[in-house]
N, C-alpha and C positions, 0 to 999 in steps of 0.2 A: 254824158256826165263824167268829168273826170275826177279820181279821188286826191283829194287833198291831203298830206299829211296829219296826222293828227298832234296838236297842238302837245308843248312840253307840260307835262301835269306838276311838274316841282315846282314849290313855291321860290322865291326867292328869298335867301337867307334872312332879309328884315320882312317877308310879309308872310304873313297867314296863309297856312293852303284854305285853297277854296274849292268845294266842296267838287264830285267828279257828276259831269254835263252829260255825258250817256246816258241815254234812254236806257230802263232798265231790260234786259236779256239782248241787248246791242252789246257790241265791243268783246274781249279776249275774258273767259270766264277766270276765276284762279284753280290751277292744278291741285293735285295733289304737289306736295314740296319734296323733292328727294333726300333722303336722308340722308345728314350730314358723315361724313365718315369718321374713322375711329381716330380718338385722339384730336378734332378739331372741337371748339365750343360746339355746344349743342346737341353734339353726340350723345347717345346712350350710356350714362354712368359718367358724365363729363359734364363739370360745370361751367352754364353757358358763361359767357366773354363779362367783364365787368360791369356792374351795374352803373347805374345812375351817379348815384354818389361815393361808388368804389375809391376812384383816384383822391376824390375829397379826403375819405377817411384816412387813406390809406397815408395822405401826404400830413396829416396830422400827428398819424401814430411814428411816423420818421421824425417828427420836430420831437416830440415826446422823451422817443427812444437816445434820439442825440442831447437834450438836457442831462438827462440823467445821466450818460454815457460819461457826459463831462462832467456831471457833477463826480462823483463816484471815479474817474480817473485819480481824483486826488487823494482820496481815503481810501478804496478798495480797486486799485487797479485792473487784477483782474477780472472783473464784472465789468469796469472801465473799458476792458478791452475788448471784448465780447458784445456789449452793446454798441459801442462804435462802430461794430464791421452790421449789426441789425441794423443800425440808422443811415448806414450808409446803403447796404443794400434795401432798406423799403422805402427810401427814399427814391433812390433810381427806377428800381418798378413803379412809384405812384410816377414819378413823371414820365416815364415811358407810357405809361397806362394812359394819364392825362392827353396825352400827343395823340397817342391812337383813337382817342373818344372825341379829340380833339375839346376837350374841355380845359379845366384846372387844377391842380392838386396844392393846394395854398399847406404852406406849411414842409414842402419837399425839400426845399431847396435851403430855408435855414434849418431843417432835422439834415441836408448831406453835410452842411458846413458844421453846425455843432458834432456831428456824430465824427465827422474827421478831426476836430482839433480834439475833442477827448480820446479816438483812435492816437493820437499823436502826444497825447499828453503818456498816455498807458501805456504806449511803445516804448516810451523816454524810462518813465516807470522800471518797469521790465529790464531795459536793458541796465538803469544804475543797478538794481538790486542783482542782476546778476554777474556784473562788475564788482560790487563791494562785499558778494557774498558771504566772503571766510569771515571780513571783517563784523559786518553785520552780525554773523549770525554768535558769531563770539561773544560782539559786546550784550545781544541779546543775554546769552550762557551766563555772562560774566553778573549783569544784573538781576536773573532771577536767583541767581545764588546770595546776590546783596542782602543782609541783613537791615543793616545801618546807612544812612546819610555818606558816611565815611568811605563804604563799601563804595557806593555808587561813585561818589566822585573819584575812589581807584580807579573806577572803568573806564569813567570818563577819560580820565588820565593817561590811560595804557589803551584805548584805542581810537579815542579822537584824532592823537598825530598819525597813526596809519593812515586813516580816513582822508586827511590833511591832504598826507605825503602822494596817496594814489590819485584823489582829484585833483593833482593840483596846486591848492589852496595855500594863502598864507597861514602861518601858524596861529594860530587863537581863533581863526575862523569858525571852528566847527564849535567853540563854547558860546559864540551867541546863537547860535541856528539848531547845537546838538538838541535841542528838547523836543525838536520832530522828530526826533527816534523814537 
């Protein structure tokens, strides 16, 4: 009698495993499993490899983190800019994570796109404020000393055409826009 191979026991990707044809105390018993070494999942004081719905959450908390990223680039930039580089790195971990589980992580890939345009909004940010800074921070000075109506629109007066003159800009520009200051 000669021995046959024994048959692949993996189901196929669309079908059900089915249940294992061995006569019970026949066939390869299970070992002990050697342990894993240091530093890989599973290890001792090492937590195992991502769960079930890891990449899921994880590609949601990236959408989340780059909403905000962008929201907040416009008002508070640097928080803007901080959460951009969070949405953009747990973004790329959920879908690298997803690839490896070979599953999904819905929500990764618009949290890397929003979390990079408020990255890029807050960069923009950044670098005017620290191009306009003497200007800025003067007209700042100049307004919390204003008393009056009259005060203000000095300032207006005495550092709008700086402002103008560094960006650029035609002249009267900065009086329909200066009230984002």
């Amino acid at each position: 009698m000669s021995e046959q191979p024994e048959p692949d026991r993996r189901p196929e990707p669309d079908q059900a495993p089915q249940p294992d044809q061995t006569p019970a105390g026949q066939g390869p018993q299970p070992g002990p499993t050697p342990p894993a070494e240091p530093g890989q999942p599973g290890a001792p004081g090492q937590p195992a490899g991502p769960g079930p719905g890891q990449p899921q959450r994880t590609g949601w908390r990236a959408l989340w983190l780059g909403a905000i990223a962008l929201l907040t680039a416009f008002f508070f930039y640097p928080l803007g800019l901080v959460l951009g580089v969070a949405a953009l790195v747990v973004g790329i971990r959920a879908r690298r994570s997803a690839r490896r589980a070979r599953g999904a992580a819905p929500g990764a890939v618009p949290g890397i796109v929003l979390g990079s345009v408020g990255l890029a909004f807050s960069i923009l940010s950044v670098s005017l404020t620290a191009f306009l800074w003497t200007e800025l921070s003067g007209y700042q000075n100049c307004l919390s000393g204003s008393n009056t109506t009259t005060d203000k629109q000095s300032c207006q007066e005495k550092y709008f055409p700086k402002i103008e003159d560094k960006l650029g800009l035609p002249d009267g520009s900065m009086d329909r826009y200066g009230d984002l200051l």
